[in-house]
C-alpha positions in Angstrom: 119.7 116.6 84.7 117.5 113.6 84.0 118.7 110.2 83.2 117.2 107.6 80.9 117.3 104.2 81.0 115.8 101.6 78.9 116.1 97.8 79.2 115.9 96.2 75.6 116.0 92.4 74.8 115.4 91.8 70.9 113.4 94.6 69.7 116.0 96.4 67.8 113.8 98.3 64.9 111.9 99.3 68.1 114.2 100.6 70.1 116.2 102.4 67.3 112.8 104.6 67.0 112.5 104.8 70.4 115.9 106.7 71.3 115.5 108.5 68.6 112.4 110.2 70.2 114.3 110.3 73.3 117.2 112.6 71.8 114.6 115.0 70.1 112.3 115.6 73.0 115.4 116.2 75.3 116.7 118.7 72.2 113.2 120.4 71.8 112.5 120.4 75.7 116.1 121.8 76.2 116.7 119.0 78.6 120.0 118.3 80.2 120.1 114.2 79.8 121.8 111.3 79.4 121.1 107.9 78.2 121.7 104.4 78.7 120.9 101.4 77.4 120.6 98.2 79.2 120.9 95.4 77.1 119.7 91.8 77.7 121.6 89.5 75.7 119.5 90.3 72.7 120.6 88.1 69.3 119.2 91.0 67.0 121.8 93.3 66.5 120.5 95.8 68.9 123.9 96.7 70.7 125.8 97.4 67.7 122.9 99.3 66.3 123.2 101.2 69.4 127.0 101.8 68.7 126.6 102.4 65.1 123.6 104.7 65.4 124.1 106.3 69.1 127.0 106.9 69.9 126.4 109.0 72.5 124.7 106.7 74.5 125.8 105.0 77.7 125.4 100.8 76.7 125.6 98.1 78.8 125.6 94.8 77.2 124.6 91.6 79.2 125.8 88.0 77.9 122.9 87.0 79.4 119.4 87.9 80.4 119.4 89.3 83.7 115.3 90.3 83.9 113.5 94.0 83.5 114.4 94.8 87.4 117.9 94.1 87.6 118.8 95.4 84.2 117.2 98.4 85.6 119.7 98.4 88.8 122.7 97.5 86.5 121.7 101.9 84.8 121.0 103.0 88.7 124.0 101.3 90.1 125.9 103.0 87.0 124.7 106.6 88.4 126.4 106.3 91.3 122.7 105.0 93.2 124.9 102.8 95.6 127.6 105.2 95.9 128.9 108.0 98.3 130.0 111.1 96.1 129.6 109.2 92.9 129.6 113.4 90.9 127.1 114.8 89.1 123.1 112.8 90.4 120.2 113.4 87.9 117.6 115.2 89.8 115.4 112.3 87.9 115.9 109.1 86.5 113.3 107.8 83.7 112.6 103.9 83.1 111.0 104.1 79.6 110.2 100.8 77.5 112.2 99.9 73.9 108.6 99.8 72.8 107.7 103.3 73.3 107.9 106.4 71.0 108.2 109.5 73.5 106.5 112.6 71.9 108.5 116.0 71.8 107.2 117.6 75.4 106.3 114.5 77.0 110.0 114.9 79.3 109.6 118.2 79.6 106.4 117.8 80.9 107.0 114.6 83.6 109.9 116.6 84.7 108.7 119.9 85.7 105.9 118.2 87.5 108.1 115.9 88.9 111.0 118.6 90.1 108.6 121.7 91.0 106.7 119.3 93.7 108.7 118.0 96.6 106.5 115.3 98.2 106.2 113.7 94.5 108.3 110.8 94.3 106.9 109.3 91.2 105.1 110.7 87.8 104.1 108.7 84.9 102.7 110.0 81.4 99.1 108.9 79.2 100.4 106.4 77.0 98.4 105.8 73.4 98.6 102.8 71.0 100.0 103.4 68.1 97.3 104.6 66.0 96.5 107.0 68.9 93.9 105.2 70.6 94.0 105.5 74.4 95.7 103.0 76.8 95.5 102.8 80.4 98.7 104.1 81.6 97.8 104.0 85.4 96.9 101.3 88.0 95.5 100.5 91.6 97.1 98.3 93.6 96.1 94.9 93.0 93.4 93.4 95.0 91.1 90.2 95.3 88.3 91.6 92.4 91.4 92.6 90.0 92.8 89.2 89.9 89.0 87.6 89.5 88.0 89.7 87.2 91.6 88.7 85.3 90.4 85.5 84.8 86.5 86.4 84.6 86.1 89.5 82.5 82.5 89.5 82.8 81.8 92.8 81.3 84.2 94.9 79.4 82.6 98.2 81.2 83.4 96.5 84.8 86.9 95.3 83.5 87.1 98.6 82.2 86.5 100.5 85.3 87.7 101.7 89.2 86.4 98.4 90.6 89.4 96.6 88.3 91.9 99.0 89.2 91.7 101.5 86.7 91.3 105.3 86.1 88.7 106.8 84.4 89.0 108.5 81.0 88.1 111.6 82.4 91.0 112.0 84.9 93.3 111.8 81.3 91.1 114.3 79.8 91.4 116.9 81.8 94.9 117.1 81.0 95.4 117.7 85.0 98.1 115.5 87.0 96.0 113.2 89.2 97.4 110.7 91.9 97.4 107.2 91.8 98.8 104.0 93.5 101.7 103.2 90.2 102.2 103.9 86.4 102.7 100.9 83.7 106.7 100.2 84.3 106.7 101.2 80.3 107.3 104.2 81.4 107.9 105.2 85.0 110.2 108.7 85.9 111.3 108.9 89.6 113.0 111.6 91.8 116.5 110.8 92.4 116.1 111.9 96.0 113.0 109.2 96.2 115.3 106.7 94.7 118.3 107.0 97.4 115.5 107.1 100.4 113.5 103.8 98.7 116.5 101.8 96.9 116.8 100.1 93.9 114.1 97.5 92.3 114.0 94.1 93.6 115.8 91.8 91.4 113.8 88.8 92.2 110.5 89.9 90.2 112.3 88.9 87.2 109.5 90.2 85.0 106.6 91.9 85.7 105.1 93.4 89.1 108.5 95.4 90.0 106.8 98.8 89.4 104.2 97.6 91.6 106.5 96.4 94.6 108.7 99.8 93.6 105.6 102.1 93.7 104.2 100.4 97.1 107.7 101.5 98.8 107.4 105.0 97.5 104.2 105.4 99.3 105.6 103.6 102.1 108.3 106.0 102.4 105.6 108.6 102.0 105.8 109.7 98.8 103.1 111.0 96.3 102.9 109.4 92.8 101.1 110.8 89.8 99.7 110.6 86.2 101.1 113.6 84.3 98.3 113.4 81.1 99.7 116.4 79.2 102.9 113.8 78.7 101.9 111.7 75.9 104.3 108.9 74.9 103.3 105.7 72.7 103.5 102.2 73.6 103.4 99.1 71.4 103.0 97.0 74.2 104.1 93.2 75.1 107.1 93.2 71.7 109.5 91.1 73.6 107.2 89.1 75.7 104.2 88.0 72.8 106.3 85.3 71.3 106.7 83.5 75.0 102.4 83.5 76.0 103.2 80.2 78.1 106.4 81.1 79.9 105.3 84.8 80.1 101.9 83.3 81.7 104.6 81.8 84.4 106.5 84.6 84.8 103.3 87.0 85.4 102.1 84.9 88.6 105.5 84.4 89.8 106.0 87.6 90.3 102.3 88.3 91.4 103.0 85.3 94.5 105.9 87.2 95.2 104.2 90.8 95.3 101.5 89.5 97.1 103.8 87.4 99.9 105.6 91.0 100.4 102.9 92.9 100.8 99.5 91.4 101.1 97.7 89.3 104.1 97.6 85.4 104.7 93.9 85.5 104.0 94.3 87.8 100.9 96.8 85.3 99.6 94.5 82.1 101.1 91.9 83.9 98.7 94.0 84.4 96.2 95.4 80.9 95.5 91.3 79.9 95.5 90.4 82.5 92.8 94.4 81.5 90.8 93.0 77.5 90.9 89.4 78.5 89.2 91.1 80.6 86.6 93.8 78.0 85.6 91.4 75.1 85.4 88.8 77.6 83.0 92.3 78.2 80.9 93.1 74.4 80.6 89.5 73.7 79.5 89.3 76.4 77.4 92.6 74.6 75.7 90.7 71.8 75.5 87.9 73.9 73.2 90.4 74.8 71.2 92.3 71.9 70.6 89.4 69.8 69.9 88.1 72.4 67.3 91.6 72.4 65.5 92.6 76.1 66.6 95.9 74.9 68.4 97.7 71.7 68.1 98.9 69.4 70.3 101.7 70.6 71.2 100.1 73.7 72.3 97.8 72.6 74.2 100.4 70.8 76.2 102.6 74.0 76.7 98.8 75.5 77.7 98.5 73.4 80.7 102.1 72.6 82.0 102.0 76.4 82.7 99.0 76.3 84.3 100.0 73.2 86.3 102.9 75.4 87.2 101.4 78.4 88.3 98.7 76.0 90.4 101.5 75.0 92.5 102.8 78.2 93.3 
């Protein structure tokens, strides 16, 4: 059986589409499945659209925003992740997006390659934009050029590339599973086994980075994570975070610090802090530009570089 969970926070037209794609790849793949919705205090409608519209759906409605990570734990804890004998375990549990479309074999596909191998932990899928355009669906772990090169693109062919944590086209086009370090968290399916060995998400990367810190503690655990490119699923990326840039700009490198005081060095994070200070002071000047030229207003600007200020003192 494989279990689906998707956290949703005010993307209701979105998500309706999205579970809908859900319910006809698990008819057309044949899949034994459940579903359940996580939802995040959203002021949209989306829970009762969920009631009204699916029914058979499992939905758990916050009052309040609880983050991507725990929301996430609130559909594990729900399987019985924390429990002794809790019945019937998926043999896979899927954390998909609200802002995904999931084509009609994509679950069929992660799961085979997920269940047939027993030293896979984690599988992700190729994700496209929605007018079918490629998007990088698989990651590196971060490291000190990653986060430069964030802040300096430089070239679009180096930002493009292995040297800032990405795959190359190539692996995707062969249509051939290939490992890497994590998947994009917009769509991330995981062996229960793996799950109960690991444990659930930590709560505290509120948004952002908890596939990463997830995905290092598979491999720490010693299990193998992979891109499955013959599972194709679309991804509108960013719908409930574009509207926030400033406190979404906090949020990121929040979470980063914390991914990066788990796992990474005292020099790494020394280095890190020096190449975090050049890239905010660039951003705040580049404000500046822009204010001066009439592009953003006051205001703007000043939301611009109290989040900066704030993620300087991190």
């Amino acid at each position: 059986m494989l279990a689906v969970i998707v956290v949703s926070h005010n993307t209701r037209t979105l998500l309706k589409d999205c579970l809908a794609s859900v319910f006809t790849s698990l008819e057309q793949s044949r899949l034994d499945g459940t579903v359940w919705v996580v939802d995040n205090a959203s002021s949209d409608g989306s829970p009762d659209m969920v009631r009204r519209e699916f029914p058979q759906v499992q939905l758990l409605a916050n009052p309040n925003n609880r983050g991507f990570a725990a929301a996430n734990n609130q559909g594990l804890r729900a399987l019985g992740c924390e429990q002794d004998g809790a019945g019937q375990s998926p043999r896979a549990v899927l954390l998909l997006n609200p802002d995904t479309v999931v084509h009609s074999d994509a679950l069929s596909q992660m799961f085979s390659r997920l269940t047939r191998d027993p030293a896979l932990g984690v599988v992700g899928p190729a994700l496209v934009y929605p007018d079918g355009s490629f998007q990088h669906a698989a990651f590196r772990f971060p490291d000190l050029l990653q986060v430069f090169l964030d802040f300096f693109p430089l070239n679009h062919r180096l930002t493009d590339s292995a040297l800032n944590g990405r795959y190359a086209k190539a692996c995707y086009q062969s249509q051939e599973p290939f490992p890497i370090d994590h998947p994009l968290g917009a769509a991330l399916m995981a062996k229960w086994e793996a799950i109960l060995q690991v444990g659930l998400m930590d709560e505290r990367f509120f948004m952002y980075c908890e596939e990463i810190d997830w995905c290092i503690r598979f491999k720490e655990k010693g299990w193998r994570i992979e891109c499955v490119p013959q599972a194709q699923i679309v991804h509108y990326a960013g719908q409930s975070t574009q509207q926030f840039r400033d406190k979404m700009l906090v949020a990121l490198w929040k979470s980063r610090s914390l991914l990066f005081d788990k796992h990474y060095s005292p020099a790494f994070r020394t280095a890190v802090r020096w190449v975090v200070a050049l890239g905010m002071k660039d951003k705040i000047r580049q404000a500046k530009a822009a204010l001066s030229r009439g592009d953003i207003g006051y205001d703007e600007f000043l939301r611009i570089e109290s989040a900066c200020q704030q993620v300087m003192e991190m």
